[in-house]
Every structure is written in C-alpha cells, then in structure tokens.
C-alpha positions in Angstrom: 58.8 109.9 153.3 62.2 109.3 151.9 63.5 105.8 151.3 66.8 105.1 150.5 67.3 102.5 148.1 71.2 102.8 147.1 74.0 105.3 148.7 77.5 104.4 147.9 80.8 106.1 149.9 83.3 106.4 147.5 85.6 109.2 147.5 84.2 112.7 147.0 82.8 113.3 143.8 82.9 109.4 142.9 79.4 109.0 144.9 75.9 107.9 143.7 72.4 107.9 145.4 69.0 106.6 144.5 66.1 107.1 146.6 62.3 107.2 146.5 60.0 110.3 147.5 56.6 109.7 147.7 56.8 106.6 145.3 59.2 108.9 142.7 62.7 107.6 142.6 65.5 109.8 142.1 69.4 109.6 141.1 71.9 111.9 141.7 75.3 112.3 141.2 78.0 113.9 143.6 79.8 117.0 141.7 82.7 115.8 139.6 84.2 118.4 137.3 85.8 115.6 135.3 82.7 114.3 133.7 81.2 118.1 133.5 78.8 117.5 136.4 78.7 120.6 138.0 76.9 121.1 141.7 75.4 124.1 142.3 77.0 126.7 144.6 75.5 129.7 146.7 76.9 132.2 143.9 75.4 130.2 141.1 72.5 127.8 141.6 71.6 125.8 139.2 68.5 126.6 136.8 66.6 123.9 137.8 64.7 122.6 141.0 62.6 119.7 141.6 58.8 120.2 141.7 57.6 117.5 144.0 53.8 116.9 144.9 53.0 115.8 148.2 49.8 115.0 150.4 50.9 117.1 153.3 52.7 120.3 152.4 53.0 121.8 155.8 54.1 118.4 157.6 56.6 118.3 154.3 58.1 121.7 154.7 58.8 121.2 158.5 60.8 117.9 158.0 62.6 119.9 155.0 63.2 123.1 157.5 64.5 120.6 160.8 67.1 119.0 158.4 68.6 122.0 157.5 67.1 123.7 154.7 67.0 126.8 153.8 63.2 128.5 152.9 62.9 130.3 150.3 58.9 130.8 149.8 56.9 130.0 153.1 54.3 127.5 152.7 51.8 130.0 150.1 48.0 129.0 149.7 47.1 130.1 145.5 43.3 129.4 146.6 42.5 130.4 142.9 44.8 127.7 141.2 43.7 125.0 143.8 47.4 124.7 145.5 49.6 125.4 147.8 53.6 125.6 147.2 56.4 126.7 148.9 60.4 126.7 148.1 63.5 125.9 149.6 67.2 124.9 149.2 68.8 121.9 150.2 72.3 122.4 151.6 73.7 121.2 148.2 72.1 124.5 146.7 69.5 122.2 145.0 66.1 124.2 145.0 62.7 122.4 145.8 59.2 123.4 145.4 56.2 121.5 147.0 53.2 121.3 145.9 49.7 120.0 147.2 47.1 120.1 145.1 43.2 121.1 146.9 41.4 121.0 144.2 41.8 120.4 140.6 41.8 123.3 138.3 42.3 122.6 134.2 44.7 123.6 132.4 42.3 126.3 130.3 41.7 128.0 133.9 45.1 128.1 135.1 46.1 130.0 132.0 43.0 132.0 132.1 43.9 133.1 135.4 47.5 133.7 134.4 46.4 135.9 131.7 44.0 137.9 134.4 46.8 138.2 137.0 49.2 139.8 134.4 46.7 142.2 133.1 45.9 143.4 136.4 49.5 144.1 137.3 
C-alpha cells in the first residue's frame, strides 16, 4: 500500500513528494531543467527503475495496471530462482519491477544458474 507522507503543489517543476511503499519511503523530485533534474520521456527513459519487493505480486501489478500504467513484462514466474517479477512504466516514464520472493535461493545458485542459462543459449 502506498502512504503519502508529504506532497507539496508548487508550480511545475518546483514540487516534492515523499511516500512510503511497503514500509520503504521514497523522494522524488518534479523535473526542473534548472537544477539538471531531468524526467524521463517516452523517447528517452531513464536508465534506472525501482526494484520493489512485495508480498502479493499479482494483487500489486493490478493496482499498478488500473491506475494507469503501462506493462511492460506480465507477471513472469522464474520457478528456478524462487521469484516472480514483472515490469511496468508509470506515466512519468519511471520503470518498475516487482518482485516476490517464493523461496529463497543463495546467491552461489542464482549465479550458478545464470552461468547455465547463458551456456545453453
């Protein structure tokens, strides 16, 4: 669930939100060219998304589709790996990816089966 905890409504680009997603807090920044803090555009996303874990992936994705997101990667079960993930795009061009962890997998086995997928292909 997302809480708000501060949203200001300042003139466009002067704007400031913190909020909390399953207990992480967050603070963005509206675009403002000014102080070189460039938003993302359809053309030219940025190169970074947020990789959030959640408890309910498909309940997650839903909310994120009925407000307006855009999806990217379907909800995909990596049954090897112990997850599920799935992408989409906010319509700031901000890219998310969920996660929901099954099982736990260590590190040694993720890259073990990393190595294994790439030799296969």
């Amino acid at each position: 669930e997302i809480e708000t905890v501060e949203a200001t409504k300042f003139p466009k680009g002067e704007n400031e939100v913190i909020f909390n997603l399953y207990g992480v807090r967050f603070h963005m920044l509206d675009e403002n060219p000014q102080f070189a803090l460039k938003a993302p555009t359809k053309d030219n996303p940025n190169t970074i998304w947020f990789n959030i874990l959640v408890p309910d992936i498909k309940e997650t994705y839903l909310k994120a589709m009925n407000a307006g997101c855009t999806e990217i990667q379907p909800v995909t079960e990596l049954t090897n790996y112990g997850v599920a993930n799935a992408i989409f795009s906010d319509k700031f061009g901000y890219q998310w990816m969920l996660h929901q962890v099954y099982k736990e997998v260590s590190f040694e086995e993720r890259v073990q089966l990393w190595e294994d997928q790439k030799e296969c292909n």
